[in-house]
N, C-alpha and C positions, 0 to 999 in steps of 0.2 A: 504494500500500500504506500503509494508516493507521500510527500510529506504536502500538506497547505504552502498555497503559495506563498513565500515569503518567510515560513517556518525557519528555514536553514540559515537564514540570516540574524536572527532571535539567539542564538545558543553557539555555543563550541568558540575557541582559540580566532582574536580578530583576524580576518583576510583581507587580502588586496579589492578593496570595492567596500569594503563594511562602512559605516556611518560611525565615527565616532564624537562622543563629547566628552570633552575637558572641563574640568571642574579645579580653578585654581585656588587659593589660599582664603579666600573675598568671598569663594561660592558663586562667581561669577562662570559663565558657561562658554564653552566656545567648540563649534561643529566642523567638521573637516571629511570630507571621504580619503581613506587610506591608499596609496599609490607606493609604489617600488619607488624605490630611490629618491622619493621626495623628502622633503624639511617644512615642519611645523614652524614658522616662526610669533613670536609672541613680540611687545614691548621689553619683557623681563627673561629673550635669550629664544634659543628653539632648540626642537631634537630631531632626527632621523625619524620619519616613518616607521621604517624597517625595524625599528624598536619596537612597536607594537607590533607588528606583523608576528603573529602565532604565539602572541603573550594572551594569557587568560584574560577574561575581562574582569574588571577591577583593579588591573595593575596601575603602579603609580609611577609616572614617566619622569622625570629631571630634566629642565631644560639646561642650556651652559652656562647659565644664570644661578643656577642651584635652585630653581622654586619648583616645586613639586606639583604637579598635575596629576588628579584622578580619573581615569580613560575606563570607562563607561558608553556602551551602544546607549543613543539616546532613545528612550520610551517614547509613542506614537504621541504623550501630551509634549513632549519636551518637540520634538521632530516637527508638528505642524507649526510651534511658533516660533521655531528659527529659520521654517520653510520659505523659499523666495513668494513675494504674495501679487496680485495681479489686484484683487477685489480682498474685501478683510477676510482674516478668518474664523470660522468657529470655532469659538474659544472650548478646550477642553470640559469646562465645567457643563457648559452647555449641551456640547456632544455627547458628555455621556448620561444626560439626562432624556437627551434623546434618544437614545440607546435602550435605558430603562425603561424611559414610560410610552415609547411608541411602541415596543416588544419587538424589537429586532431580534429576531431568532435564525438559528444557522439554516440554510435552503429558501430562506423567504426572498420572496420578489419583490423587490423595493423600487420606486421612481422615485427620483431628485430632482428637483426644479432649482437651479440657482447653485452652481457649482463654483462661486468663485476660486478660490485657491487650490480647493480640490481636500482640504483640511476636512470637511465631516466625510466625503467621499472614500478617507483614506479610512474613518469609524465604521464607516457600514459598511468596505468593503472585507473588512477584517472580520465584523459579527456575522456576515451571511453565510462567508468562508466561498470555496471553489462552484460550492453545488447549487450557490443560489445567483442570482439574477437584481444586479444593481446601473438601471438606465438613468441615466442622467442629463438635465439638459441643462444646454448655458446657452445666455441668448449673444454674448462675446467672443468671440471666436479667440481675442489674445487672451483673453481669460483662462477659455477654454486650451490653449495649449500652456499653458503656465502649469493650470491644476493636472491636465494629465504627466506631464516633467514633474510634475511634484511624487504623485500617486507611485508611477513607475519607478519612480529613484527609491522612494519606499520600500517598495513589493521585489525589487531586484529586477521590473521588467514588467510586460503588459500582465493584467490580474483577467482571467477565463473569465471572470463572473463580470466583468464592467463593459458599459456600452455605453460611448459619448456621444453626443447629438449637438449640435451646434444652431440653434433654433430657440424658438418661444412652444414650449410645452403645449398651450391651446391650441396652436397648431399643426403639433409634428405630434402629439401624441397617438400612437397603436396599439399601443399593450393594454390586456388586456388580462384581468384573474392578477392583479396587482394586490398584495397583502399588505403596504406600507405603502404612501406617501407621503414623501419632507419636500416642502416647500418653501425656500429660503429666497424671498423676495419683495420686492418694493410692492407691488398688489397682489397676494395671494388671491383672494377674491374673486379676478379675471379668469382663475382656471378650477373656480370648485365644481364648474358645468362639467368640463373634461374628465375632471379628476373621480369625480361619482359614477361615470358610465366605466373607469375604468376598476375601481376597488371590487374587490368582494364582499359580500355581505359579514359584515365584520372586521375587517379590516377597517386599517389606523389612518387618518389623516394627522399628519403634526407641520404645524407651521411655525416658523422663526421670524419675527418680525422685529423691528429696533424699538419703534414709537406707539406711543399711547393710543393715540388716532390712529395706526393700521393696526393695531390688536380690535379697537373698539368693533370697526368697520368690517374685519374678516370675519369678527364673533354674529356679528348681526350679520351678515350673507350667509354665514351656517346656516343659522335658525334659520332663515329665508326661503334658503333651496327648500327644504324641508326632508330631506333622507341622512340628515346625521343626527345621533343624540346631543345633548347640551353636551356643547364645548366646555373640557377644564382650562385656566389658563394659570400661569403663573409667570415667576421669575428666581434662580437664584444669585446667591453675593456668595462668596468664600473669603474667610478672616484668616491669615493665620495665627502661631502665637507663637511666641519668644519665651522660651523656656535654659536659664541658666543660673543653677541653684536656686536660692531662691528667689530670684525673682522671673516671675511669672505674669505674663503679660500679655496681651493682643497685638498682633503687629502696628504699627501707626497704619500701612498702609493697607488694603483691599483690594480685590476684585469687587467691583460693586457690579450696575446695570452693565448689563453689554447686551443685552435685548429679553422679549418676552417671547414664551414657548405658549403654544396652545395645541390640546388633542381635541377629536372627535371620532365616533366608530359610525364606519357606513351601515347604514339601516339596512335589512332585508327589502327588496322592489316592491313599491307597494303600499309600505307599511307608513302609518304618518309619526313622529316623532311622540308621545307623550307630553302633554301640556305640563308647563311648567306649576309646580305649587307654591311658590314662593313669587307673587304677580311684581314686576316693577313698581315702585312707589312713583306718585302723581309727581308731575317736575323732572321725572329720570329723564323724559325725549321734550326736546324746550318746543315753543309754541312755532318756531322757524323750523323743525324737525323732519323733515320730509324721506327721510330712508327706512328701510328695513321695519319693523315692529312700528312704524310711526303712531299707531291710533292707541297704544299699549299703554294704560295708564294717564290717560285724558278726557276717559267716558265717552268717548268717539265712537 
């Protein structure tokens, strides 16, 4: 049984082609691919390559400086944000929340709308593994070869399971018996028509939006179409802490917003959504309100 793509690059003694990251004295990071007879150079000195080349990982390199570097493959959160970027990326906290709560499971058929860097591309292509089916579109084409030089550098080369489209979703989409849609874009909204004739009954819709007004705007076209359950939506922040004897602390800085997540599950064909039991309060849609739910909470 062959190993998942990209496996063999995870484990064993670094080789020529491996991704490594340096972690100096500061904890400060720095990423390089391994090459024969190249030199690392730093501010504070450099060493040979060939120094790592078939040394275990974890080993600790010396530049001619004497400052000691810790040589570690970087992990998929560390690797998308030192990745070259075209469009921003999906910040890890975020991707793997997407991961969690849209159920990405290994063989499932996933479409991706909005592939900037190719950074959540490189999350789902990893959870579906070989045997599952992850199409993706970008409506940029420099984008769109940025994120795949990304993905590919990754994976050690093209991943069996990825399919890149160079288009607007609404209208290149064909697939069809889709288990997962993430949609990372300035109007989600524009493709929930598409996007419903394509899910299966049960299946995940999760969208990534930056702002308040396209969270508000995607939530109310949900309920609109009328074949998904009420949307969840949230956001998270990560703290970390500073722990050195005793003193024990929260870091000054955060990860705060970097956008809002929302799911919904496509409805069986047919079936109309369950009314909600907790009605809008009077004043929720103002007297200028003319979208979605408009009459909702104005005795209209």
């Amino acid at each position: 049984m062959s190993e998942p793509t990209g496996a063999a690059r995870r484990r064993g003694p670094f080789k020529v082609g491996d991704q490594v990251q340096l972690t100096d004295p500061k904890g400060r990071h720095y990423t390089f691919t391994l090459e024969a007879g190249k030199n690392f150079h730093t501010h504070k000195g450099s060493f040979p390559h060939d120094e790592l080349i078939g040394a275990p990982e974890g080993s600790v390199v010396r530049t001619t400086g004497n400052v000691a570097y810790l040589a570690l493959r970087p992990l998929l959160p560390d690797y998308v944000l030192s990745m070259p970027r075209g469009a921003a990326v999906v910040y890890p906290k975020d991707a793997g929340q997407i991961l969690a709560f849209a159920d990405i499971f290994p063989g499932a058929r996933v479409v991706e709308a909005g592939v900037g860097s190719g950074s959540l591309s490189s999350f789902l292509l990893r959870a579906i593994g070989d045997q599952g089916m992850l199409h993706s579109y970008e409506r940029r084409a420099d984008f769109a070869e940025i994120a795949q030089a990304n993905v590919e550098r990754y994976f050690g080369g093209p991943h069996p399971a990825w399919q890149l489209t160079v288009g607007d979703l609404q209208d290149n989409l064909s697939d069809t018996d889709v288990d997962r849609v993430i949609l990372d874009m300035l109007a989600p909204w524009e493709c929930l028509e598409a996007v419903s004739k394509a899910l299966v009954p049960g299946g995940i819709l999760c969208c990534y939006v930056a702002t308040t007004t396209q969270l508000a705007r995607t939530v109310e076209s949900i309920r609109e179409i009328g074949c998904f359950n009420e949307p969840t939506s949230w956001e998270t922040m990560i703290r970390n802490w500073h722990i050195e004897g005793l003193a024990v602390r929260p870091d000054h800085r955060m990860i705060g917003h970097t956008g809002f997540l929302l799911t919904a599950r496509r409805l069986a064909d047919g079936v109309e959504p369950p009314m909600r039991r907790r009605r809008p309060a009077k004043g929720a849609y103002g007297e200028d309100y003319s979208g979605p739910n408009a009459d909702a909470g104005t005795g209209r």
